[in-house]
LUMLOZA-347214 format. One record per residue: residue in one letter; z negated, y, x negated of N, C-alpha, C in turn. Coordinates in steps of 0.05 Angstrom, whole numbers, padded with zeros to 5 digits, always signed. Layout:
LUMLOZA-347214
AZYXZYXZYX;...
***
This chain:
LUMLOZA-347214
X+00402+00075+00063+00385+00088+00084+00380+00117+00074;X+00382+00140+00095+00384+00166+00080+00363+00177+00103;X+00351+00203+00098+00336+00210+00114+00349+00219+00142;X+00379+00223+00139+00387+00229+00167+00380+00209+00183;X+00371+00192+00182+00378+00160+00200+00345+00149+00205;X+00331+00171+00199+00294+00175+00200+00285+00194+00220;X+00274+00183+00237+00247+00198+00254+00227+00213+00232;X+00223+00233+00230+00191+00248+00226+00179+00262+00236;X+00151+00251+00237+00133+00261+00258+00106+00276+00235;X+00098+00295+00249+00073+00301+00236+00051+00297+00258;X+00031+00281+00257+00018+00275+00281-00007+00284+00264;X-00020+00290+00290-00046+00311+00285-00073+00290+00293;X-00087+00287+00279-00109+00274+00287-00141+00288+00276;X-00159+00281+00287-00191+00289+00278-00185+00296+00249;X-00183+00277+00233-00189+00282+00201-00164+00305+00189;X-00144+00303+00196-00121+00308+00189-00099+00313+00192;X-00070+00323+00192-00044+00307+00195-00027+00290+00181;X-00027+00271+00190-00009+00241+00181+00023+00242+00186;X+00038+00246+00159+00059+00253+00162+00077+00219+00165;X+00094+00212+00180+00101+00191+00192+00135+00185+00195;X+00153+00165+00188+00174+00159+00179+00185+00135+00201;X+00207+00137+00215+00205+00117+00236+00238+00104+00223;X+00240+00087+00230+00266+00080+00236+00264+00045+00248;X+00297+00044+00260+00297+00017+00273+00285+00006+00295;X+00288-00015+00308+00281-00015+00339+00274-00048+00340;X+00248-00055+00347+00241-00081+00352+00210-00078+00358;X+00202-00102+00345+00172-00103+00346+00167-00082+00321;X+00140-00064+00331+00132-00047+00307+00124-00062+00279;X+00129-00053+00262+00127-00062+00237+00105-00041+00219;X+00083-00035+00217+00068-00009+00200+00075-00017+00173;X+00084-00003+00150+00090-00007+00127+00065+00014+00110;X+00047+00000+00092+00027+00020+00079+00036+00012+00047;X+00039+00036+00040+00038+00041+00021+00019+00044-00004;X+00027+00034-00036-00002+00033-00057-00010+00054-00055;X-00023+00065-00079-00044+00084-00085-00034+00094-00118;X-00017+00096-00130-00009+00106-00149+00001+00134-00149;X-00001+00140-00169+00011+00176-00173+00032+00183-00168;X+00028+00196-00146+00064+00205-00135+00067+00186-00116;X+00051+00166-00101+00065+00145-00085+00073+00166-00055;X+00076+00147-00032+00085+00160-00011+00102+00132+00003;X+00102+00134+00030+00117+00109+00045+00147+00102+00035;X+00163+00127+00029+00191+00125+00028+00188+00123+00000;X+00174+00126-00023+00182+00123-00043+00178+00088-00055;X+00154+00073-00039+00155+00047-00039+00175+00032-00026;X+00172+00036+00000+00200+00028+00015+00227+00026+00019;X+00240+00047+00013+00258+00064+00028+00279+00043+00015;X+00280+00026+00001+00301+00006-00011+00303-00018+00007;X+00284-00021+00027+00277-00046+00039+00281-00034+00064;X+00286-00010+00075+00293-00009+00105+00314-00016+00113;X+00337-00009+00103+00363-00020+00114+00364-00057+00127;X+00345-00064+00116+00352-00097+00113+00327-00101+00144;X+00305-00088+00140+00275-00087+00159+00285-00079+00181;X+00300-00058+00182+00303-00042+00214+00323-00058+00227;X+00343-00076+00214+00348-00101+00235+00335-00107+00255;X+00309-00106+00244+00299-00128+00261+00267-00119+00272;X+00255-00094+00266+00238-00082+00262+00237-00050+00274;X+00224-00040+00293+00222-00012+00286+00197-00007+00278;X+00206+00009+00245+00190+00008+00216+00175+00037+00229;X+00153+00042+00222+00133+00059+00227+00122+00061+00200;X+00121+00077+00186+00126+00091+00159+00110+00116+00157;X+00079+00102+00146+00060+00132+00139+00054+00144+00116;X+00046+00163+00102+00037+00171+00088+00004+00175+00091;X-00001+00149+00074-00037+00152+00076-00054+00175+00068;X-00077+00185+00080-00082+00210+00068-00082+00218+00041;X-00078+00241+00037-00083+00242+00004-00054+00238-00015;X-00034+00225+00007-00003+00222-00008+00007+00230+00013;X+00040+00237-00003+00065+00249+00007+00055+00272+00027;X+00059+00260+00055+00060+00295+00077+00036+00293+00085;X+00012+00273+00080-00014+00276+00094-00026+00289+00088;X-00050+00299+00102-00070+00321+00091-00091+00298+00072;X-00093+00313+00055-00111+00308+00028-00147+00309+00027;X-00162+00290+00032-00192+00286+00036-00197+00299+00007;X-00222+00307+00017-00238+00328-00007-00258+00314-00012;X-00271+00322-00028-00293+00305-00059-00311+00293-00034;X-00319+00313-00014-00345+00305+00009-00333+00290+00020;X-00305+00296+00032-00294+00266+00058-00302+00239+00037;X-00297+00245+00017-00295+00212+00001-00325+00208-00005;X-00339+00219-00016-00369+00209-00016-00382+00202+00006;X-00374+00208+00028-00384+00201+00055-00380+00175+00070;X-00339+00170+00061-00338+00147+00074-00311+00135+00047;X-00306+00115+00048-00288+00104+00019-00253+00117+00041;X-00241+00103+00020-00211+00121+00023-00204+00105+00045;X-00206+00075+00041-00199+00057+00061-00211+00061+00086;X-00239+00073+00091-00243+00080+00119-00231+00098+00130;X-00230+00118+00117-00209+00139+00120-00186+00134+00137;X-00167+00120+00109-00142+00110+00123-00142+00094+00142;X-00160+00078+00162-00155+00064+00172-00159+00080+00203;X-00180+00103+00204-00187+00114+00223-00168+00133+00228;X-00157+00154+00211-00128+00165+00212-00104+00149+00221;X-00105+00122+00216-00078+00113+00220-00073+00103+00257;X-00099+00085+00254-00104+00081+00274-00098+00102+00314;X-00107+00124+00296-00109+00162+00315-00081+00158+00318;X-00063+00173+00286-00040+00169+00287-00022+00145+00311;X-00024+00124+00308-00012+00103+00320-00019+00101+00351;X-00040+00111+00360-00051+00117+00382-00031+00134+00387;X-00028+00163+00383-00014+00187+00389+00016+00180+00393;X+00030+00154+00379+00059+00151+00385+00059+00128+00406;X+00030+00126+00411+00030+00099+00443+00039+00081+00435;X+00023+00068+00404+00032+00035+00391+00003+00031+00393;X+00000+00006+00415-00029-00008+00413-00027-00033+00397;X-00010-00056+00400-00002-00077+00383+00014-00079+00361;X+00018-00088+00338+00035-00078+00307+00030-00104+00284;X+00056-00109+00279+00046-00123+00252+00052-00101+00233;X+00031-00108+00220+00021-00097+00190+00027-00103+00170;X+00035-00083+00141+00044-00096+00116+00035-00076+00092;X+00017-00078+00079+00008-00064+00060+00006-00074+00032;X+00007-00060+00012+00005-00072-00024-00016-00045-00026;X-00038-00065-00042-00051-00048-00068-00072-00030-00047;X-00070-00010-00056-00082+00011-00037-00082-00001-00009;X-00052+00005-00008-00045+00005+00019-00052-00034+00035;X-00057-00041+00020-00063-00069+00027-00096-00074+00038;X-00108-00061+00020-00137-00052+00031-00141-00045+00050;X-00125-00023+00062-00130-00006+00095-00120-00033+00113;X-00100-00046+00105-00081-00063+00122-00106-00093+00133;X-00126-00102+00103-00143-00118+00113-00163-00102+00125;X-00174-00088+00121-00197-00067+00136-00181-00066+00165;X-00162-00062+00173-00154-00056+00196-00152-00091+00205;X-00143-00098+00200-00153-00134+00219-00174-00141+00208;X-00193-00135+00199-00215-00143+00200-00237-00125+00227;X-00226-00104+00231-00236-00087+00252-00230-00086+00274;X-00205-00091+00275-00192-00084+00299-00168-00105+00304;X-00180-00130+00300-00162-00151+00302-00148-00158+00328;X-00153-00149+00353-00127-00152+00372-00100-00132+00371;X-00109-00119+00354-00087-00102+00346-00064-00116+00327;X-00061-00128+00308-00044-00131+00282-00042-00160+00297;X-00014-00164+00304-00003-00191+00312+00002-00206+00287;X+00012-00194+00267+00023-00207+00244+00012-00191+00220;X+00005-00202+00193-00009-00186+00173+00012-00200+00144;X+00017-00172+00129+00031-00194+00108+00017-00172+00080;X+00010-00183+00068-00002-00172+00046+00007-00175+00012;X+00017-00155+00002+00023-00153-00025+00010-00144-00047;X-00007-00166-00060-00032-00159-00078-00046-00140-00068;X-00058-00140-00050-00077-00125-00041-00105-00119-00052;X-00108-00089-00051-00139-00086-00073-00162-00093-00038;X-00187-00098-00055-00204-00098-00030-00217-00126-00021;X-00195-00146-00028-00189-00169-00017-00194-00199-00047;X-00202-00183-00057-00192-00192-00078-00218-00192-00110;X-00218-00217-00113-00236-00220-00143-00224-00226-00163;X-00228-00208-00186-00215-00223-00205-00230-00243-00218;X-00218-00255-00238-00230-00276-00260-00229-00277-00288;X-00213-00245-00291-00214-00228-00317-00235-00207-00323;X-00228-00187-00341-00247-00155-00348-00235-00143-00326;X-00244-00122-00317-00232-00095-00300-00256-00071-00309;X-00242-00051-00312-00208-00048-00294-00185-00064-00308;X-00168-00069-00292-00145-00090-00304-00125-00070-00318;X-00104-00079-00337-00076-00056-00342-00081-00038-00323;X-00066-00045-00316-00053-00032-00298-00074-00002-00285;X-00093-00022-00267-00108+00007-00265-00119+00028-00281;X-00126+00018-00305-00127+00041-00325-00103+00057-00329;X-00080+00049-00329-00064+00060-00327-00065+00085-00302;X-00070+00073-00279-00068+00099-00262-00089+00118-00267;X-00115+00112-00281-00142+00124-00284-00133+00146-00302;X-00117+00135-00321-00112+00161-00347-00087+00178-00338;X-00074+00167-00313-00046+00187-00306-00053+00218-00301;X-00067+00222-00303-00080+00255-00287-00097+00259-00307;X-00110+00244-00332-00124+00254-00349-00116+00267-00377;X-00133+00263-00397-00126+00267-00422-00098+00286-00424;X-00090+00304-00415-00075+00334-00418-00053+00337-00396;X-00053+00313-00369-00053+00312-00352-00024+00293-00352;X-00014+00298-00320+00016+00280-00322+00041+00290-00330;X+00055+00267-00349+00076+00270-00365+00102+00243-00360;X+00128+00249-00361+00135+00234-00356+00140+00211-00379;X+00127+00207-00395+00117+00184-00416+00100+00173-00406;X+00077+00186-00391+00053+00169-00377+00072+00150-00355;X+00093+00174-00342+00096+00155-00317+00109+00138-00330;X+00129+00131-00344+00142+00113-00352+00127+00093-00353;X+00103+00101-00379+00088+00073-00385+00078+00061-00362;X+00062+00077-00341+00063+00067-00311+00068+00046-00301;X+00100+00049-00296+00115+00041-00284+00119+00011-00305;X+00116+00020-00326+00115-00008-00345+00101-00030-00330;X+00074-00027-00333+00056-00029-00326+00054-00050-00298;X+00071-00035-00288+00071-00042-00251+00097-00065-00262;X+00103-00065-00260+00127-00082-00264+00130-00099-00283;X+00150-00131-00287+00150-00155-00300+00173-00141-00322;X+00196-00124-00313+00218-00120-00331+00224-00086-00319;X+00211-00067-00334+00221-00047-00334+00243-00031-00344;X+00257-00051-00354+00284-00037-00362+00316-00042-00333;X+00299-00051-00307+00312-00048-00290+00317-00017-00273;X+00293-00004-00278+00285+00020-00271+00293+00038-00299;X+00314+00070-00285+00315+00081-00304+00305+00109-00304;X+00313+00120-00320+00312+00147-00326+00304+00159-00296;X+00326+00161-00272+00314+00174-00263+00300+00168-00238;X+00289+00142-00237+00259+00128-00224+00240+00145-00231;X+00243+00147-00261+00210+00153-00274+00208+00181-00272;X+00235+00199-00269+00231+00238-00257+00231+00226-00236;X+00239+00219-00215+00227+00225-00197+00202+00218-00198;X+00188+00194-00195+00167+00193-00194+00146+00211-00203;X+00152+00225-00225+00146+00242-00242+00136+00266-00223;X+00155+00266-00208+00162+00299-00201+00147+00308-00180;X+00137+00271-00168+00132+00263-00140+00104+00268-00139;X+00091+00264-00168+00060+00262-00179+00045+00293-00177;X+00070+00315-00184+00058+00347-00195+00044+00353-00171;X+00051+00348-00142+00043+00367-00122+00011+00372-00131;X+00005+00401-00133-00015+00411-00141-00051+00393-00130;X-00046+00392-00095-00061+00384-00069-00067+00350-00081;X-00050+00339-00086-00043+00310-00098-00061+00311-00117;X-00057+00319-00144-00070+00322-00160-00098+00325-00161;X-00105+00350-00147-00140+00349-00136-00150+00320-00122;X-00138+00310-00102-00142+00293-00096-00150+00276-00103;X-00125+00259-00126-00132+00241-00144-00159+00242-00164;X-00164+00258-00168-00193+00274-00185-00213+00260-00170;X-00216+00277-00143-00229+00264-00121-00236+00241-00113;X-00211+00227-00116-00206+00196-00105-00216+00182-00127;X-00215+00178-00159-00223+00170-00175-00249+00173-00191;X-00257+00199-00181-00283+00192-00178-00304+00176-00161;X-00300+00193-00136-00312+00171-00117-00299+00139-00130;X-00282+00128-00134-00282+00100-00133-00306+00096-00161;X-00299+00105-00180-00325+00098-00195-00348+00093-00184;X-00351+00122-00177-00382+00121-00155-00384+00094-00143;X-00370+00089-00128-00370+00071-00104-00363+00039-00124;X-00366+00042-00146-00362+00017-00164-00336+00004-00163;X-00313+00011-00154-00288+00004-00141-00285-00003-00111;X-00257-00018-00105-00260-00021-00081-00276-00034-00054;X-00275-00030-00035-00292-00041-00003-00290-00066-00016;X-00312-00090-00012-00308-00110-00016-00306-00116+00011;X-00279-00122+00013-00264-00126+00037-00263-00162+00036;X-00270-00173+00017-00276-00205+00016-00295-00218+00031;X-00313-00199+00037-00339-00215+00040-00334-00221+00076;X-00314-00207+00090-00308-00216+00114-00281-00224+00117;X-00263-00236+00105-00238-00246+00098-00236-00255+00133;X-00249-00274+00137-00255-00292+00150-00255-00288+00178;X-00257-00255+00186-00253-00230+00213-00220-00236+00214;X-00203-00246+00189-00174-00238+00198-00162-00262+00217;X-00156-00250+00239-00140-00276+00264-00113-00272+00256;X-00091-00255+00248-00067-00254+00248-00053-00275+00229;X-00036-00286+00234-00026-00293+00220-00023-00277+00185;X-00023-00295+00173-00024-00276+00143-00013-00289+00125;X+00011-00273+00116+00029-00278+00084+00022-00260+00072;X+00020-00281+00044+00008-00267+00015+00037-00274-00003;X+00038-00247-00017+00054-00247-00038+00048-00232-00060;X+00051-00249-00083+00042-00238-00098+00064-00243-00128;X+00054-00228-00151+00084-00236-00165+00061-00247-00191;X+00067-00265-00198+00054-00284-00220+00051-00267-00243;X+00060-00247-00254+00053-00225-00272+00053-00207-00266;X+00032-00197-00239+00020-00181-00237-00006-00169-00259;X-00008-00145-00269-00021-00135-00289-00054-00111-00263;X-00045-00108-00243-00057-00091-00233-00082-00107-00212;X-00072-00123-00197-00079-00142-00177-00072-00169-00184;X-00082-00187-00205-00078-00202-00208-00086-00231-00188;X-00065-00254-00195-00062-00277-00186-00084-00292-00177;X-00099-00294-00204-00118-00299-00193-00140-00302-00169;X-00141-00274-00162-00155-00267-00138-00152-00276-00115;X-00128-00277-00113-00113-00300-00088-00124-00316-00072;X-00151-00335-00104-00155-00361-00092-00179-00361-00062;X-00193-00332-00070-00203-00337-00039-00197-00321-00024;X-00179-00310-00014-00170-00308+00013-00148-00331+00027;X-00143-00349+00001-00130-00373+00016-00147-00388+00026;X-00173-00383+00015-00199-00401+00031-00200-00390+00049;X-00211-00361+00054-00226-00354+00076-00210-00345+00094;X-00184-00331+00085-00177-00323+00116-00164-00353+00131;X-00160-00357+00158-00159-00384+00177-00126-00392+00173;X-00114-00367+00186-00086-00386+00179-00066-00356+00165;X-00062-00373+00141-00050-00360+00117-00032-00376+00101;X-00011-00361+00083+00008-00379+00064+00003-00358+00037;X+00010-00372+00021+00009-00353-00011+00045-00361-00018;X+00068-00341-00021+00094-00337-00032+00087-00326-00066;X+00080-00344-00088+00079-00327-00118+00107-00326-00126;X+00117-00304-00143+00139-00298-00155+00138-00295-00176;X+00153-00313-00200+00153-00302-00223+00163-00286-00234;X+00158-00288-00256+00175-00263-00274+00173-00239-00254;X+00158-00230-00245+00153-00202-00221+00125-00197-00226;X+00124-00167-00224+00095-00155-00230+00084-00148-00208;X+00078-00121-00203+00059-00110-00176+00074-00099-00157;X+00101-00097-00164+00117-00079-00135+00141-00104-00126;X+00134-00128-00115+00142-00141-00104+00169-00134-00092;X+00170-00114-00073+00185-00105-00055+00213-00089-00070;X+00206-00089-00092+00229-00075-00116+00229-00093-00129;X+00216-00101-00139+00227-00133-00157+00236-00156-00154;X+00237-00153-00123+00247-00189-00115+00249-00171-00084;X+00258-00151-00077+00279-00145-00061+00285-00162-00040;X+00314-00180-00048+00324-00194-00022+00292-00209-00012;X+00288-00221-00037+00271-00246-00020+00255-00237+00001;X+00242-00211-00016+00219-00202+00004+00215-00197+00028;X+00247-00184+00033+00259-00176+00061+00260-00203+00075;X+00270-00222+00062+00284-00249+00071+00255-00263+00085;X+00239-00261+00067+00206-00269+00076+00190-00259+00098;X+00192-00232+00093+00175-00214+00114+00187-00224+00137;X+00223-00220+00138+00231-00221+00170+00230-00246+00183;X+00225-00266+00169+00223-00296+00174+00191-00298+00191;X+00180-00289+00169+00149-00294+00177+00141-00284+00200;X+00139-00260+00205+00140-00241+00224+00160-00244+00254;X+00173-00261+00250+00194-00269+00271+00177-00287+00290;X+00165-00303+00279+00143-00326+00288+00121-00325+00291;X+00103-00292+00281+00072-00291+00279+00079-00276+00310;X+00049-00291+00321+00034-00283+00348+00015-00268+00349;
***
């Protein structure tokens, strides 16, 4: 999949502009993206469209604050958390391309806006599929977990390097010696944008402030869509654990665990994931 074979839109809304990635032709599919340094829709994705736009036309954003979006400042975030943010932007956004109905698919970050958005606006999201989602989620360990410390110190202590990202990327993943050399520049390279950087400053403070993320648990129970959970059994960031209650509380739900796979599902178990999503989603109402 190359960018020739991509729609991009910069859609203008109240807060912002939401830079936006289309491809393929079916039922809409919203793909949200984590919250790591340097992330962006196409840099989570872009391995998994060829197989999605079968069957899918993939709608591909950049949440504020990453890739082409405009970037909330220290006050947007003390005012309202990132996830309200993204959900009110996305929502504008999705409005503006005349998509009222959508299944939804978010990890991590991006998994948080994805339950915040069927918890709010549940005639909207026909189908919900969720990949370790923060928000949603208790652990039954210390936190911050690996992993997130990991992203906490990427922008600190003499700032980002591509040793940090490597270890990162460690981090995120069950077997990082699948990913090479130049995963970790790019990613690397993906992290410098100056705007990005403030941001993250921004964004990580407020989450302190705000004690971490929306406890997006305490209304699990708002979600009507159909809902797949995947999660990878050595996950270091969003762990397994947490799982156990949204298998309680949301109504009708499945849990897919993967072993030997860490936090980027969608790169680490690839076919299946594709093989999963388009199954599931074929049948949610």
């Amino acid at each position: 999949m190359t960018d020739l074979q991509l729609k991009h839109h910069r859609l203008t809304t109240t807060l912002g502009d939401i830079a936006v990635a289309e491809t393929g032709e079916g039922p809409v599919l919203v793909m949200l993206h984590g919250g790591g340094p340097g992330a962006s829709g196409l840099s989570n994705y872009r391995q998994n469209l060829t197989a999605l736009a079968r069957h899918f036309r993939i709608v591909l954003p950049d949440q504020p604050g990453f890739g082409g979006s405009y970037r909330p400042t220290a006050d947007d975030l003390s005012e309202r958390s990132i996830t309200e943010i993204t959900v009110d932007a996305l929502c504008q956004a999705l409005d503006r391309l005349g998509i009222d109905a959508f299944h939804l698919l978010g990890n991590s970050l991006g998994g948080a806006a994805a339950i915040s958005l069927a918890q709010t606006r549940p005639e909207r999201v026909t189908g919900l599929v969720l990949m370790a989602p923060g928000g949603g989620w208790l652990p039954f360990g210390p936190t911050p977990t690996e992993g997130q410390k990991e992203m906490f110190r990427y922008y600190n202590g003499g700032g980002p390097t591509e040793k940090k990202m490597a270890s990162f990327i460690r981090t995120m993943v069950f077997d990082h010696r699948q990913f090479g050399e130049d995963v970790v520049r790019a990613r690397y390279e993906a992290s410098l944008d100056e705007s990005h950087i403030a941001f993250y400053h921004a964004y990580n403070a407020a989450f302190a402030e705000r004690g971490g993320m929306d406890p997006l648990w305490r209304d699990l129970h708002k979600i009507t869509a159909p809902t797949l959970l995947l999660w990878g059994r050595d996950d270091r960031t969003i762990t397994l654990d947490g799982a156990q209650l949204m298998l309680k509380q949301i109504r009708d739900v499945q849990l897919h665990v993967f072993g030997r796979c860490g936090h980027w599902v969608q790169l680490e178990r690839q076919r299946e994931f594709e093989e999963l999503v388009t199954g599931f989603l074929a049948v949610a109402r």
